[in-house]
N, C-alpha and C positions, 0 to 999 in steps of 0.2 A: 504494500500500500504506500503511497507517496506522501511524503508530509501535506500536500494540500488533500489529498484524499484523507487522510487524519482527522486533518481542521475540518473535514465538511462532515468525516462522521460523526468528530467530537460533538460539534455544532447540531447535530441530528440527535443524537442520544440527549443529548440538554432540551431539546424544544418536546420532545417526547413527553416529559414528565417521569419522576420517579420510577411509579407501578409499572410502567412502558417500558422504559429504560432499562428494570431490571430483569422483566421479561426475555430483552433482545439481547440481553449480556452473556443471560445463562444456556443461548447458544454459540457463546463464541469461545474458541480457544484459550489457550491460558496467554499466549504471544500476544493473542489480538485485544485482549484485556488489558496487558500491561500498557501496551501502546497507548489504548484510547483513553486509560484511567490519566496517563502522563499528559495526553494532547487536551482533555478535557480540564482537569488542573491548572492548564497552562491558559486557556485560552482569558480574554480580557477585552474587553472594549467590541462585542460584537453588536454590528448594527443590524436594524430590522431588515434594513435592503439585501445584508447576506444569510439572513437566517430564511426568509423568501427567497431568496435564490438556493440554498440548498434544499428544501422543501421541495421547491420546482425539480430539482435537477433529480432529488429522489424518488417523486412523485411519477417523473415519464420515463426513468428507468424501472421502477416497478410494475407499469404498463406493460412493458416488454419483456416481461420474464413470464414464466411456466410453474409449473408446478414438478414438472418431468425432469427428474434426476434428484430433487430433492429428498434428504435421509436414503439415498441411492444403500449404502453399508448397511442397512438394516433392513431393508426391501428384500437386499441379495441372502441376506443370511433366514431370512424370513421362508421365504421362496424354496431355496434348499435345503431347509432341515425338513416343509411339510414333500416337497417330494419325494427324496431321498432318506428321511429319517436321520434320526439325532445323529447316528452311530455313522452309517454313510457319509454323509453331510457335514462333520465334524473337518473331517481332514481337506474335505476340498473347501470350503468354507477360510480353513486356515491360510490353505495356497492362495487363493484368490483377496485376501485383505490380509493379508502380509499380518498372520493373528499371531496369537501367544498374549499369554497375559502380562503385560507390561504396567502394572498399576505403580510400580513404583518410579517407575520412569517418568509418568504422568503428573505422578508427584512434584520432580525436579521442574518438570515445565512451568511450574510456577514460579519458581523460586527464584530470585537475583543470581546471575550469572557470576558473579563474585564471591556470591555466597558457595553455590556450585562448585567453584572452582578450590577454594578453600575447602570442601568438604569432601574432594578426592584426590586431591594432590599429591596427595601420599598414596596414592593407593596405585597397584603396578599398571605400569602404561595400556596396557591389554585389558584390563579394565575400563580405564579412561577412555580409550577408544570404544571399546563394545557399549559405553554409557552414551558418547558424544553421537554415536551415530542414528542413537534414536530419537534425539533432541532435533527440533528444526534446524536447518542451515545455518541462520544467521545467529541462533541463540549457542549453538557447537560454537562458532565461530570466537563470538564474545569469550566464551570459556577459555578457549587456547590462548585467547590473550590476558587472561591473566594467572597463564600459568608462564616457568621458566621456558626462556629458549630452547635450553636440550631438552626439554621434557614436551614440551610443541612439537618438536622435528621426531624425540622418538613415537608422538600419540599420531604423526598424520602417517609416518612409514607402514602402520598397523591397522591405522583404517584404508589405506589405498590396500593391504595387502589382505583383506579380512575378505574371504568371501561367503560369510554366512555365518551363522550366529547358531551353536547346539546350546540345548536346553541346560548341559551340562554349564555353558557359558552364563546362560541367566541367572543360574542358580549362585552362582561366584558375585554378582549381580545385587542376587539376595543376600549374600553377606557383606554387601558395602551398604545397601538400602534397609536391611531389614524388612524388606515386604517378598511376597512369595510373587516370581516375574517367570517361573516356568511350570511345567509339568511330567510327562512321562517321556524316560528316553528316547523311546519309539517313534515321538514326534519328527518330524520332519526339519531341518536346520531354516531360521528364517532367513529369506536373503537381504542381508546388512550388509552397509562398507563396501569396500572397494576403490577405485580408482575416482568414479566419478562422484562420489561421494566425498573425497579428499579432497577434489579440486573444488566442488560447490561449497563446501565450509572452507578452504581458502579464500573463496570468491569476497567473502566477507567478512574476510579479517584485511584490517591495514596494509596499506601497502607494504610498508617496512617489515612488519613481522611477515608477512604473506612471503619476503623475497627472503628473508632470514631460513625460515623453514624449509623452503626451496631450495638452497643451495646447500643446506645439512643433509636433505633427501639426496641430491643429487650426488653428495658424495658418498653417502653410502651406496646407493644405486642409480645410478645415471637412467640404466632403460627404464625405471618406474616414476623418475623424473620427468622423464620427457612423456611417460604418457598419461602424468597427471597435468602437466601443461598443454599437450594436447586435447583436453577436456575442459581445462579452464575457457572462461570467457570475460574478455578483456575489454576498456574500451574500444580500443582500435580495432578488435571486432565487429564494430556495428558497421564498418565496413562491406562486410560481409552479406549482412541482410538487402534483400531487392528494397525497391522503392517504394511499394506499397507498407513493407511492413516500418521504414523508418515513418512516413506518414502517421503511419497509429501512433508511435510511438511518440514523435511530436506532441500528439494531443492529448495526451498524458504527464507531459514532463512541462513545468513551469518554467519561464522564460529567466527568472531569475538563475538559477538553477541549470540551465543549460549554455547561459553566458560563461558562469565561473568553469562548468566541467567543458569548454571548447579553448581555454583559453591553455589547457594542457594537452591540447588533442592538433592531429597533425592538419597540415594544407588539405590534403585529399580528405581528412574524415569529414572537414569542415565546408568542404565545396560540396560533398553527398549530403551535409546536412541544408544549407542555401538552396540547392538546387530543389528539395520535395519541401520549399516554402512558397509562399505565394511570392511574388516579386516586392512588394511591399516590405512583407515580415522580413524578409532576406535583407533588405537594404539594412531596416532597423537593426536587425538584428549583427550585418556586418559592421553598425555607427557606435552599437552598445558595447561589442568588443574595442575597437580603436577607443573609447571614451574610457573603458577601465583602468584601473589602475593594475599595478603587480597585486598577485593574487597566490596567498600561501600556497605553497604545493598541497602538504595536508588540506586544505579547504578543498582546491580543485580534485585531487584524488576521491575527498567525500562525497562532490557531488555528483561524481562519477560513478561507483559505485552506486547509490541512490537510483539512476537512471540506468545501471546495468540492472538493479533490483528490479524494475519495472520492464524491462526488456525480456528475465527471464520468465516475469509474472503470465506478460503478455503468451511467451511462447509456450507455457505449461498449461493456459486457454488454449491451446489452437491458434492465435489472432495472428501468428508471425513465426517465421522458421528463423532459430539462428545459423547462422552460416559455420563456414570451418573454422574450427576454433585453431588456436594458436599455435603457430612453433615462434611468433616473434610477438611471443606475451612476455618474454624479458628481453629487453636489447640493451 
């Protein structure tokens, strides 16, 4: 979600009223809690004319949605236990929503990433990794940073290398958590980790720690180096994507926002971006760079990431394909 997608939901959960508001909470994530409880805390000085314009804009997107796919995980598991029965039903049920009981993992998804990190640090990297992989992306991500360097480079070596999770693993799981996160050995191993999982929680870590890591991996392993950067997705990637899907993606990303993350982006990314604007927005937008001043690298890296955040949002919709990812995601 984008900081202005934030502010519009904060702003939407606030006009709702409580009883509403706490309704539409108790189906969201623990991720998308944290976020909106932080954007709504924050917000200040909002006027009628944007609380009617988000009202608007939620009101003729709600026109345009379905009912078809919604609570989709419980429809499927619904479905399959009455045709096939409990016993049948069980194991294909698991294959198909990547099951196992994870209650204590669920747990962590709440919890401050700080906190998190602090509360496995110690515990062996093989751990850390079978934990981090079941965490969202960007919430893994936070985690590595605030553990040590070498204990970063040894927890991504082990998630690019893990190809799946035995029951026996959860239960090592249950003794860092204390909640019960598996069941019989006979289960089937889930599929966690891997390559492109190392590279999506580097995606959102810092640059610096992101290249730190990268070159620990590398030197222990060069080939799984190179083929966790060949999974990564950089800015200089959006290169990659045709011209329809930079379009969407335009209309997504705030103009503020897109000044600071061009102002570290090369001649070529930045003519594919002018070129899928209107002639207008292009000029503006090529007057707003020449007017800027010097802009932190860390800032322009942030808003980078932000608008890779939304580019993979888009392509995990369908809305856009990304193109080939990198061999010159480090140069």
């Amino acid at each position: 979600m984008t900081d202005d997608g934030l502010r519009k939901s904060a702003i939407l959960l606030l006009s709702l009223g409580e009883e509403n508001a706490t309704e539409v909470i108790k189906h969201l994530g623990p991720r998308e809690v944290q976020k909106l409880g932080a954007a709504m805390s924050q917000l200040k000085n909002v006027t009628r004319e944007q609380i009617d314009g988000v009202l608007n804009d939620f009101r003729g997107q709600a026109e345009e949605k379905t009912t078809l796919g919604m609570d989709s995980r419980e429809y499927v598991r619904s479905v399959l236990t009455k045709a096939l029965g409990d016993d049948k039903a069980a194991n294909l049920i698991d294959r198909i929503l990547h099951g196992g009981d994870t209650s204590g993992i669920e747990g962590l998804k709440w919890m401050d990433s700080a906190a998190i990190a602090e509360l496995i640090k110690n515990e062996h990297p093989q751990i850390i990794a079978t934990i981090l992989v079941h965490l969202d992306r960007d919430q893994a991500g936070e985690i590595l940073g605030h553990l040590s360097e070498r204990r970063r480079q040894d927890v991504v070596l082990r998630i690019a290398t893990l190809d799946g999770i035995q029951p026996t693993a959860l239960r090592e799981l249950n003794d860092v958590l204390s909640k019960l996160l598996a069941g019989s050995n006979n289960l089937k191993k889930t599929p966690m980790g891997g390559v492109r999982a190392a590279a999506e929680i580097l995606n959102f870590m810092p640059t610096a720690q992101e290249t730190a890591v990268m070159e620990g991996v590398k030197a222990h392993d060069a080939d799984l180096a190179q083929k966790i950067l060949d999974e990564m997705f950089v800015f200089e990637n959006l290169l990659d994507i045709d011209d329809r899907g930079i379009q969407l993606l335009l209309r997504e990303v705030q103009s503020d926002s897109l000044i600071v993350a061009l102002k570290g982006a090369s001649p070529e990314l930045r003519e594919k971006v002018f070129k899928n604007m209107s002639q207008r927005a292009a000029e503006m937008l090529r007057d707003d760079l020449e007017a800027k001043g010097p802009v932190r690298l860390s800032e322009v890296e942030s808003e980078q990431k932000e608008i890779l955040k939304v580019a993979r949002r888009l392509a995990d919709e369908g809305q856009l394909v990304l193109g080939a990812k990198g061999e010159d995601a480090y140069v």
